[in-house]
C-alpha positions in Angstrom: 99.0 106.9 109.1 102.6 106.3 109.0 104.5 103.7 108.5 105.0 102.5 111.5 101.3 102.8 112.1 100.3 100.5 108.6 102.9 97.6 109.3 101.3 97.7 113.2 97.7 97.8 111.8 98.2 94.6 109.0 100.4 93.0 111.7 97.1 92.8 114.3 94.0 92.6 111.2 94.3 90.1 108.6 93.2 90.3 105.1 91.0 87.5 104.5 91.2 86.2 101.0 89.6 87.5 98.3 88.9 90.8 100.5 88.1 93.6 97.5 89.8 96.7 98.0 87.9 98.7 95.9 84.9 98.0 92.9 88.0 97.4 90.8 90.4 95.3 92.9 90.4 92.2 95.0 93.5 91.2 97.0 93.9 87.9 96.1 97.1 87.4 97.9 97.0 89.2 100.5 100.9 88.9 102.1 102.3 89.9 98.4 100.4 92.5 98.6 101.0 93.7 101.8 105.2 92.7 101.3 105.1 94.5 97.9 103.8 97.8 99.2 105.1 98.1 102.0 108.6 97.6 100.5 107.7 100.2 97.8 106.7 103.0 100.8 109.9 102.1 102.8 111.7 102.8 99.3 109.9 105.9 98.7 112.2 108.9 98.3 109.6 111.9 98.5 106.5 113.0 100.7 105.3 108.8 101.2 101.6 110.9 100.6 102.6 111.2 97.0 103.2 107.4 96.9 101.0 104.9 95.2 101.6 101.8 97.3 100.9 104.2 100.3 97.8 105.2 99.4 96.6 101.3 98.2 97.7 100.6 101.2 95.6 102.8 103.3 92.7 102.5 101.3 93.0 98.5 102.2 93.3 99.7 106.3 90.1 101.6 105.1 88.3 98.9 104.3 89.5 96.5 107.3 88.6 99.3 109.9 85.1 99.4 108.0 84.4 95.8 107.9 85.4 95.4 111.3 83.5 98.2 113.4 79.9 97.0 110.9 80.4 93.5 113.1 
């Protein structure tokens, strides 16, 4: 995704609260999250695949996109 593409996806699907990312993390508030990483990509001065935030924050579209086609 780029990242164009993430800020359109978390723009139309909301993170509930208390939505866990992973078995270690649960996003507990969800628009600091979202306004932390995506300023860290937009920041990012290499390949955005070798970035951190990036990936947290696909792994979070992951998990919306998974939640939302099991309904």
């Amino acid at each position: 995704m780029t990242i164009q593409e993430l800020e359109e996806f978390f723009a139309t699907h909301p993170v509930p609260p208390g939505t866990k990312q992973n078995a270690a993390t649960t996003i507990v508030d969800a628009e600091k999250f979202l306004e932390v990483n995506l300023a860290v990509v937009k920041a990012w001065p290499k390949d955005v695949d070798k970035c951190p935030s990036y990936w947290h924050l696909c792994e979070l579209a992951k998990v919306l996109s998974d939640r939302v086609e099991g309904d």
